[in-house]
C-alpha positions as CSV (number, residue, x, y, z in Angstrom):
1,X,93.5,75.8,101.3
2,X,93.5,79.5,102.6
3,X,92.5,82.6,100.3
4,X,96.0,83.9,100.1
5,X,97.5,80.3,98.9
6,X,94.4,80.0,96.4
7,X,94.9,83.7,95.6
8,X,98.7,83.5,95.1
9,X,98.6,80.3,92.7
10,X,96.0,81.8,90.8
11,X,98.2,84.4,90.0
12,X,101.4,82.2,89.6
13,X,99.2,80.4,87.0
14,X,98.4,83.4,85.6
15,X,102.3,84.2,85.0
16,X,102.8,80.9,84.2
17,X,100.3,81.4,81.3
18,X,102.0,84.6,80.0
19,X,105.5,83.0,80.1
20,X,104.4,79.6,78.0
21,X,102.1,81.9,75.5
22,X,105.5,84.1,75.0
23,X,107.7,81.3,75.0
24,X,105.8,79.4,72.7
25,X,104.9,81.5,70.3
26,X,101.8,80.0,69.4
27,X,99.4,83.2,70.2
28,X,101.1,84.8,67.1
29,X,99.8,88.4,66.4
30,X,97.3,88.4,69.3
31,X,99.9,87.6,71.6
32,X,100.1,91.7,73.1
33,X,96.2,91.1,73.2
34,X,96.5,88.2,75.3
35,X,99.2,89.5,77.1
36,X,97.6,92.5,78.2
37,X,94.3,90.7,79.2
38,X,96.5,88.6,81.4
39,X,97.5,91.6,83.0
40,X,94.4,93.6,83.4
41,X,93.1,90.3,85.3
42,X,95.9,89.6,87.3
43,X,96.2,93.4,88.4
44,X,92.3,93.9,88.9
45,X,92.7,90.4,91.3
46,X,95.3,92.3,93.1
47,X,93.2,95.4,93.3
48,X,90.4,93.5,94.8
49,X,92.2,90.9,97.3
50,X,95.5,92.1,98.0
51,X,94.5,96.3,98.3
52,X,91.3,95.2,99.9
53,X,89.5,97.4,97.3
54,X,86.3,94.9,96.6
55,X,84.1,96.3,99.2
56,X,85.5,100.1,98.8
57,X,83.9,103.1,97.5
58,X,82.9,102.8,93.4
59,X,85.1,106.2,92.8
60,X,88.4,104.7,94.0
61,X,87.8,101.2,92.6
62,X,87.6,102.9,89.5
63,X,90.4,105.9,90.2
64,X,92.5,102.2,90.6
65,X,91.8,100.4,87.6
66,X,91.5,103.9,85.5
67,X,95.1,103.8,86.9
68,X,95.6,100.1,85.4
69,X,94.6,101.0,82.2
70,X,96.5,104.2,81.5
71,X,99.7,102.2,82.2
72,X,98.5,99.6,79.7
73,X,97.9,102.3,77.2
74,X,100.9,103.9,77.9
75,X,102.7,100.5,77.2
76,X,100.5,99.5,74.1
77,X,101.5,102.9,73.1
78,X,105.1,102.7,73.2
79,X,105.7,99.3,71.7
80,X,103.1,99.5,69.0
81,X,104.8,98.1,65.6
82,X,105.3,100.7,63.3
83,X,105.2,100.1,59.5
């Protein structure tokens, strides 16, 4: 099997995770948790193999994922349950 077939199911498992946990509803209140974490995985993967970022310079690795996680934030943000 070649790295983009391994690297594409792995992230079609990935989605396939997310979709079951949600469908499910068996995560129950750490579901956003779980969620996110999915997604910070999946997009650091696609950071590394698919941008070709893994052997790049520590500052734009990290510009990248600082990226990631201000969009995560953003989202926890703006669906956070309020009371």
């Amino acid at each position: 099997m070649s790295r983009s077939t391994f690297d594409w199911l792995f992230l079609l498992s990935l989605t396939a995770l997310g979709f079951v946990l949600t469908e499910t509803g068996r995560a129950g209140p750490a579901l956003p948790l779980l969620l996110g974490g999915l997604t910070l995985l999946k997009g650091r993967w696609i950071i590394d193999r698919f941008m070709g970022l893994a052997h790049a310079a520590g500052w734009l690795r990290a510009a990248v994922l600082g990226w990631l996680l201000l969009v995560l934030a953003g989202l926890a943000f703006a669906f956070r349950p309020t009371f």
